[in-house]
Each structure stands twice: as structure tokens, then as C-alpha cells.
Backbone as CSV, one residue per row, in Angstrom:
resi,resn,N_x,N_y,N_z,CA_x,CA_y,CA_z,C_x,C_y,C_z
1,UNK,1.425,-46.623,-5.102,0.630,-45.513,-4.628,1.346,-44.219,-5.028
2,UNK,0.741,-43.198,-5.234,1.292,-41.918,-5.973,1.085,-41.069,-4.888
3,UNK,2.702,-40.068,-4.739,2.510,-39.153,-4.018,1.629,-37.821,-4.384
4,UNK,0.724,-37.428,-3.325,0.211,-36.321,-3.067,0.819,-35.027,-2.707
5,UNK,1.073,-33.852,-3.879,1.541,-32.712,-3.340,0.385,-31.462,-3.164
6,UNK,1.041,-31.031,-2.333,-0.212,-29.955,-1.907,0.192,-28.704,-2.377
7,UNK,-0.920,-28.197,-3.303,-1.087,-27.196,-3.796,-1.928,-25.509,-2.958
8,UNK,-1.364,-24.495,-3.360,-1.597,-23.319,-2.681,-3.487,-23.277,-3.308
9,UNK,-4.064,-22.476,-2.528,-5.582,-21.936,-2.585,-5.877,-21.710,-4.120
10,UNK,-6.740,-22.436,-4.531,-7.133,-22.114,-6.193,-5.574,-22.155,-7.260
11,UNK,-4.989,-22.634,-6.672,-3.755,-22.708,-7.790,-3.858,-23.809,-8.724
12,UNK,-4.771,-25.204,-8.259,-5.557,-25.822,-9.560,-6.860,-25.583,-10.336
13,UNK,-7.508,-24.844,-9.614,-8.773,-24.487,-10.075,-9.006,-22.955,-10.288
14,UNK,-10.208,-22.450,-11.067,-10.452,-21.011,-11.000,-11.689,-20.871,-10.161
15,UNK,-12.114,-20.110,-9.956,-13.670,-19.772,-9.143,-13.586,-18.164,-10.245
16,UNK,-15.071,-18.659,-10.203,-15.737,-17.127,-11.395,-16.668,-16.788,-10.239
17,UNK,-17.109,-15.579,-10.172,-17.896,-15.109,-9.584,-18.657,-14.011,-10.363
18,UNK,-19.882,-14.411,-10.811,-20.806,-13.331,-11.500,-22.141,-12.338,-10.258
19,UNK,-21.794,-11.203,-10.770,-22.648,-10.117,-10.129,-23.731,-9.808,-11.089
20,UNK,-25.099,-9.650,-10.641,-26.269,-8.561,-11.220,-26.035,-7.408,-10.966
21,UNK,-26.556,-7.025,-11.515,-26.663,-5.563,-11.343,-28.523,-5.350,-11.283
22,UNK,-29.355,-4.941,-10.382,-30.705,-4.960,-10.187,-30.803,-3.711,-9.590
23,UNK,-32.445,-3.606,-10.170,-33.316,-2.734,-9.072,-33.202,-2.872,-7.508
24,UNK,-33.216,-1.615,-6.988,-32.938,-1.741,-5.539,-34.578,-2.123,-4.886
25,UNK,-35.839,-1.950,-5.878,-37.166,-1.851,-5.389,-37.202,-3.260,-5.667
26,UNK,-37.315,-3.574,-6.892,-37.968,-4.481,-7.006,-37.059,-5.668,-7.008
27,UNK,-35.526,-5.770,-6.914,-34.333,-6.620,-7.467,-34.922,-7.893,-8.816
28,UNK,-35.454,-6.513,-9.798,-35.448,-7.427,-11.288,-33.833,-7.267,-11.934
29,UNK,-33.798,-8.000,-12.889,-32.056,-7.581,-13.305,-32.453,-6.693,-14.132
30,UNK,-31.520,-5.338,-14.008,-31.356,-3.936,-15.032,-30.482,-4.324,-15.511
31,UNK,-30.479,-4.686,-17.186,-29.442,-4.794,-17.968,-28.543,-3.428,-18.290
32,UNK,-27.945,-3.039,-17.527,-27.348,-1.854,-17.775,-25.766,-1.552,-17.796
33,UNK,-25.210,-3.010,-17.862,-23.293,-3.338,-17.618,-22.970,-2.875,-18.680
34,UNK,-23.564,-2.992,-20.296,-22.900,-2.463,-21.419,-22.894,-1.303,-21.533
35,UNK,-23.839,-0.391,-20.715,-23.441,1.009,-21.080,-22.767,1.485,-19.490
36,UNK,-22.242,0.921,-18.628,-21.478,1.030,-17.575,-20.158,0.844,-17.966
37,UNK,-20.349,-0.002,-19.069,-18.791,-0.369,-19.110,-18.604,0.468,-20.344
38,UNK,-18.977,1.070,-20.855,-18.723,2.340,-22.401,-19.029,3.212,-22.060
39,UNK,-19.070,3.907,-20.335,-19.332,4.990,-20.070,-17.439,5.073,-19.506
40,UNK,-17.057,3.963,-18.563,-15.782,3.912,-18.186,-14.373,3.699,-19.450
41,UNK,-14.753,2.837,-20.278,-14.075,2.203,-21.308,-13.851,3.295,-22.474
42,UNK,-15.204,4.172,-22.409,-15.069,4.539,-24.162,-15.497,3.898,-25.134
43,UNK,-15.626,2.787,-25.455,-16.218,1.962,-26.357,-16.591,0.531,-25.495
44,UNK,-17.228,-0.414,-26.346,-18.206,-1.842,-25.745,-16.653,-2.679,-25.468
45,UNK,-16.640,-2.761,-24.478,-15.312,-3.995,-24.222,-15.916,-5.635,-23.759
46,UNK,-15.543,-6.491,-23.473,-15.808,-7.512,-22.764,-15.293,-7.281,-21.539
47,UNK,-14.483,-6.991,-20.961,-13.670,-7.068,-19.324,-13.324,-5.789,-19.326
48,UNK,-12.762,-4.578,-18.490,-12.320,-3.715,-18.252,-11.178,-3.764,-16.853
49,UNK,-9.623,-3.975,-16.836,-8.883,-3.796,-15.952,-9.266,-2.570,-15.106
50,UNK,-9.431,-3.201,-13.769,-9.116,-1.992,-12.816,-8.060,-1.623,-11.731
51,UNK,-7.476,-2.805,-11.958,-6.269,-3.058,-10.786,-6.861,-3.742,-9.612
């Protein structure tokens, strides 16, 4: 039988968590992250650090 060590919260796994971004009327999705993120960035990034 193999010992079991116990690992800290998500230290084997990742969890992703994706956000919309929507209308507040109607909550259709507003594609509007690429120019959110090249208004902060300066140019088209994939991820932007924020701390």
C-alpha cells in the first residue's frame, strides 16, 4: 500500500476562472477585452500583470 501525502490547496491542480464581460441590459457578451486590454497595455497582449 502506498503512502498518502497531503498536499497544500491547489498545489496539484490549477483552477482557471474565465469572466464575460456583458451588457448590463441585456447580459449579451460585449466583445470588448481586446480593446480594454490596448487601452491599459498599449498594444494587443494576451495576459496583462497587475499584481
Amino acid at each position: 500500500m502506498s503512502s498518502q501525502t497531503s498536499r497544500a490547496l491547489f498545489s496539484a491542480y490549477g483552477v482557471e476562472l474565465e469572466y464575460m464581460i456583458v451588457n448590463r441590459s441585456t447580459l449579451n457578451v460585449a466583445p470588448l477585452c481586446d480593446r480594454l486590454i490596448h487601452s491599459v497595455a498599449g498594444s494587443y497582449e494576451s495576459e496583462i500583470e497587475r499584481g
